[in-house]
N, C-alpha and C positions, 0 to 999 in steps of 0.2 A: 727577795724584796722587790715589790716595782715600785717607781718613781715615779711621782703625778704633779708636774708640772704644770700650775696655772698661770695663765695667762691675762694680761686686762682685755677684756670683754664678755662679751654678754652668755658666751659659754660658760664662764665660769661658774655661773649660776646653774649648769646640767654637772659639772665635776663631782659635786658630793654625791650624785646619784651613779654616775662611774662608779665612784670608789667603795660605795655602797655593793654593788655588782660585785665585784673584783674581788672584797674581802670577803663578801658571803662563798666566793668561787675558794675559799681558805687562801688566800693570799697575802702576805704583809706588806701595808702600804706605806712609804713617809710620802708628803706632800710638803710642795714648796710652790710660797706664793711668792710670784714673781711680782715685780713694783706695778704697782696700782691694778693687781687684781683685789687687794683687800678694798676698794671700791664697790667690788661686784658680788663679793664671799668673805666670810671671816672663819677663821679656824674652828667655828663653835659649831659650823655646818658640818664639817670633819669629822666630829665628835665620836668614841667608838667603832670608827669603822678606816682609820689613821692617824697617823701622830702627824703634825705639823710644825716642820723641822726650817729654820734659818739655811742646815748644810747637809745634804743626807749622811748618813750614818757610815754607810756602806757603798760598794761597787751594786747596782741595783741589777737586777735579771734583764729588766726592762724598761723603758722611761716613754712615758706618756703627754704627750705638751697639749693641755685640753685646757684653752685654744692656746696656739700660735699665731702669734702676730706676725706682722710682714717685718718684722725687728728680730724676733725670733727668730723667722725661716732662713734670713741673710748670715747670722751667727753660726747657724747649725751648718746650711750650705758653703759658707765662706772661710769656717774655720777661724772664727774670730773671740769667739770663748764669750764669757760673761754670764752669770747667770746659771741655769741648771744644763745649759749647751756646754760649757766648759766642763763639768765631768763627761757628758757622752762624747764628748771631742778629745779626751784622754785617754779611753779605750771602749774599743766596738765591743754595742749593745746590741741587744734589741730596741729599735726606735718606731715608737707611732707617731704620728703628726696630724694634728686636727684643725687646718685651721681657720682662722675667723676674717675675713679681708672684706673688704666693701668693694662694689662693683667697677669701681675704678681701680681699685690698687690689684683686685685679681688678676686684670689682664692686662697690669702694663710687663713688659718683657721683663725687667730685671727683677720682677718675683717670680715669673714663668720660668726662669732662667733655674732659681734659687730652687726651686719645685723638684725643677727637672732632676739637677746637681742629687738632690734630696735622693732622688726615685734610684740613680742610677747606682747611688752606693749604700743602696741596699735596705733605706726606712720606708715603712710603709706609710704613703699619703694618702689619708682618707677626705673625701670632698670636702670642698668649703661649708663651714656652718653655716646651715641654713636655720635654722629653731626647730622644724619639725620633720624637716628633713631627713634630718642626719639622727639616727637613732641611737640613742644612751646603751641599748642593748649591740646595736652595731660595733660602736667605740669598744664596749667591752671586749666583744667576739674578738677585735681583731689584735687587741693586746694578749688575750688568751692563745688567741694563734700560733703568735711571735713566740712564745712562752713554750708550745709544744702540747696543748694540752690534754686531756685524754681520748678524743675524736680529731688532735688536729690532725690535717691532711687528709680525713675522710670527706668524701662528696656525698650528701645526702640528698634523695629526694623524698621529699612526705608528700602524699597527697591527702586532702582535707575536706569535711561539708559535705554534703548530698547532691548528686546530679538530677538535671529536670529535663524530663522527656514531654517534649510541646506537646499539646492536643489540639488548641488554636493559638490564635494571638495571644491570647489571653489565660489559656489552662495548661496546665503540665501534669503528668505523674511524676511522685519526686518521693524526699521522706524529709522526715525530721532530723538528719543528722545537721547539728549547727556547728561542727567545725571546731569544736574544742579540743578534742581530744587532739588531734591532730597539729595544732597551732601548742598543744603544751609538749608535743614530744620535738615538733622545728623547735622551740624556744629553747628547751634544756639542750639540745646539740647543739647550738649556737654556742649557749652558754660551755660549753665542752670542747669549743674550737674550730667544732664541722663546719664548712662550707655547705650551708643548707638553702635548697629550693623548693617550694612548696607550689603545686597543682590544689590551686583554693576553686572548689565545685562551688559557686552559691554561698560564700561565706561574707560576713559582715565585717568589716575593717580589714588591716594589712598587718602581718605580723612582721616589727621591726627586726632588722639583721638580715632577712635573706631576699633571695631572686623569689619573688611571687608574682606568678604566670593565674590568673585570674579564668574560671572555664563555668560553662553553663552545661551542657550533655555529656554523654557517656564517650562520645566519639569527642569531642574534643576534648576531655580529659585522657582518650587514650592514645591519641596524637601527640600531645603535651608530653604525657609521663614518656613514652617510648621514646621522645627525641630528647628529653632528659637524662632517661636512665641510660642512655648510649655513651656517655660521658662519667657515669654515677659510681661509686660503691655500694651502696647500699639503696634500697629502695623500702622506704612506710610506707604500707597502701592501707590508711586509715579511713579514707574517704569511703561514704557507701556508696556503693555502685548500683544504679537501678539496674535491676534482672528482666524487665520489661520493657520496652518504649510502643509509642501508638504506631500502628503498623502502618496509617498515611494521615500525618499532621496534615491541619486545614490552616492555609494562610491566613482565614478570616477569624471572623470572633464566631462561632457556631450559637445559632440562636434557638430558643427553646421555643416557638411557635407554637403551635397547638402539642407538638409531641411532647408526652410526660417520659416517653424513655427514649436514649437513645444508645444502641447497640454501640461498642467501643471493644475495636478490633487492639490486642497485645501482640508482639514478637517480642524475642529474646533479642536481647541486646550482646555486644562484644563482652567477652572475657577479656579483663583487662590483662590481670594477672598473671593468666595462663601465653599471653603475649608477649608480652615483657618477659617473662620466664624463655621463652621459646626464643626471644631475639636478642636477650641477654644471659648467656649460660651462666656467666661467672659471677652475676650479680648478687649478694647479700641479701633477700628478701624479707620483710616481716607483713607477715599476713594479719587480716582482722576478723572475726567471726561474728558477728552480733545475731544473737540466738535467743527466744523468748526460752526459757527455763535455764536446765542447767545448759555450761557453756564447753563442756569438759570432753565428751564424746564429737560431738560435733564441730571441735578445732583438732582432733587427734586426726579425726576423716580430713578437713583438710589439709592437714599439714601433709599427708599424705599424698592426697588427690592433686594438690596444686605444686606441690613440689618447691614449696617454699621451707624456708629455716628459720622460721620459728612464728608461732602464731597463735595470737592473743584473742581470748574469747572471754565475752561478758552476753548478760543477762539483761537485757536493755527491758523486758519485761518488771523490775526490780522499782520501785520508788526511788527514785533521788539520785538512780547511776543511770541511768536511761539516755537518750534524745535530750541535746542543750541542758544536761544538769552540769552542775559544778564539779560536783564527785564522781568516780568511777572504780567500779570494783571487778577487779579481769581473774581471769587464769591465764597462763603462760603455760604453751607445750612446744621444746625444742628439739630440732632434729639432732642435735649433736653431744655434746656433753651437759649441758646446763639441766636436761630432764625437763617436769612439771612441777609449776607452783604458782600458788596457789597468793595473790596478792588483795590483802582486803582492802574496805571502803575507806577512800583518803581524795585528798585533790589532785584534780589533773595533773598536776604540775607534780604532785609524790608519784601518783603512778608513772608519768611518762620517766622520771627519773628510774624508775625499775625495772622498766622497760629497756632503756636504754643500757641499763647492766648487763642485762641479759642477753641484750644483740653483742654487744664487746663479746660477753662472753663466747656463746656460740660462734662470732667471725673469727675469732680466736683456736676456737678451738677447730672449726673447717680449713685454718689457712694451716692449720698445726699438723693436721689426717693429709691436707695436697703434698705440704713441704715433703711429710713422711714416703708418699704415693711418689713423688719425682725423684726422690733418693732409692727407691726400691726397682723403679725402672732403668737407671743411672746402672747401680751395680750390676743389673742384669743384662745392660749393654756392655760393659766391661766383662 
């Protein structure tokens, strides 16, 4: 059971949407409103998705104070009890802290103090609430954290969106990839516990919860992912990668004069994959194919060729699974135990979720074949 202590303030109003989160993650919630957040939320927002409890019921896994007041943080740090502080000050939890303070009471010392007190025995303080700041999917991730969840403790990086290779000021070679796929497989590992960072090529908004490193070319997406993934478990290279760029971009805007054509020199641009591969041996990889026809032969070849574990191929040729649709329909081919299958047309957000079964699975099953491999070499040094 986790504990979702409110707070009065203007957070209280993002809480139903926490615990919204939390319980669709299968979790059971009681909530307790502390005095005068019934101001801000009333139990009716709750609805469905927790009980809204005077006492919790139970010793909870976890307790969540969304927000904390500077009255709160002194109770919890000070060991002073009252309120939903006095069960976690009975016996160590898991503790989140979210809290809400105004720009004076932030930094005067004896809430920094109170903070600190907080940090060093062990609850996790997430930033002061800021309204858009502080993301609903954040708060969630890091309570799923504390909880253990099914990716916690893994490091992910996704990368996202289509890179754009200048031609002038004003043109690029690029593609249509909008970045979806990619922002719905960060999301659900968030949602799973992972520490996720995302290399967004060209992509439109910020997807809440993680490090997002913002890239325009092929070379600074592959600078980005390699000093990422040097840190990472696992790495998504969902992003498309241009296979071209112009072999000498013009500073200026290139103007069309009298010439009705003009000759447009291509090279091959960096192998992301195959780099990262090469300077990260032990890394978790998932590859991406996108292929006009079927997608099935031509992810087998690279799973092969690129030496990655495991890798997802779609039909981007397809109505409605293509370039910036909603939907997407893959095939999955893995190097280790999981095999091929074959996932049909649903939302991003189902297929990333299937996807990410399938990486557990296979990391699972490679870490299962090394343990095996260092116990076989072990004996044979004895």
């Amino acid at each position: 059971m986790i504990l979702l202590s409110v707070g009065a303030g203007t957070a209280a109003l993002s809480a139903p949407e926490v615990c919204r989160e939390l319980s669709e993650r299968g979790h059971r919630l009681e909530v307790v409103l502390e005095r005068g957040a019934r101001h801000f939320v009333g139990p009716a927002a709750f609805s469905g998705h927790a009980t809204v409890v005077e006492e919790p019921t139970g010793t909870p896994e976890a307790t969540l104070f969304c927000p904390a007041t500077a009255g709160t943080l002194a109770r919890l740090a000070r060991g002073l009890g009252g309120g939903s502080a006095a069960l976690v000050l009975s016996g160590k939890r898991s503790v989140v802290v979210l809290p809400q303070l105004d720009s004076g009471t932030a930094v005067h010392p004896a809430v920094q103090g109170n903070l600190e007190l907080l940090r060093g025995d062990g609850c996790r303080v997430l930033g002061n609430y800021a309204g858009d700041e502080t993301s609903l999917l954040g708060v969630a991730s890091a309570v799923l954290r504390e909880l253990g969840g099914p990716m916690s403790g893994q490091r992910v990086v996704v990368t996202a969106g289509g890179t754009r290779e200048p031609i002038d000021s004003v043109r690029f070679v690029g593609n249509r990839s909008s970045g979806k796929m990619g922002a719905a497989v960060a999301r659900e590992a968030v949602r799973r516990g992972a520490e996720v960072s995302v290399v967004a090529a060209n992509v439109q908004g910020v997807e809440p919860g993680v490090r997002w490193v913002a890239v325009e070319t092929v070379e600074e997406l592959r600078r980005e992912t390699l000093k990422l993934c040097g840190a990472a478990d696992v790495l998504v290279m969902a992003a498309a990668v241009s296979d071209f760029a112009p072999a000498g971009a013009v500073s200026e805007k290139i103007r069309r004069g009298s010439r009705d054509r003009i000759a447009l020199e291509l090279t091959a641009t960096a192998d992301v994959l195959q780099e990262v591969r090469e300077a990260c041996p032990g890394l978790f990889v998932v590859g991406f194919a996108a292929t006009h026809g079927d997608p099935v032969a031509d992810s087998r070849e690279k799973l092969r060729k690129k030496g990655v574990d495991l890798m997802v191929g779609n039909d981007i040729s397809r109505p409605g699974v293509g370039f910036g649709a909603e939907e997407n329909e893959v095939y999955l081919v893995g190097a280790g135990g999981f095999g091929e299958r074959f996932v049909p047309r649903g939302p991003k957000s189902e297929v990333a979720s299937v996807i990410l079964d399938a990486l557990m699975l296979e990391l699972d099953k490679k870490r299962e074949v090394a343990a095996h491999g260092r116990k076989n070499r072990s004996e044979l040094h004895d």
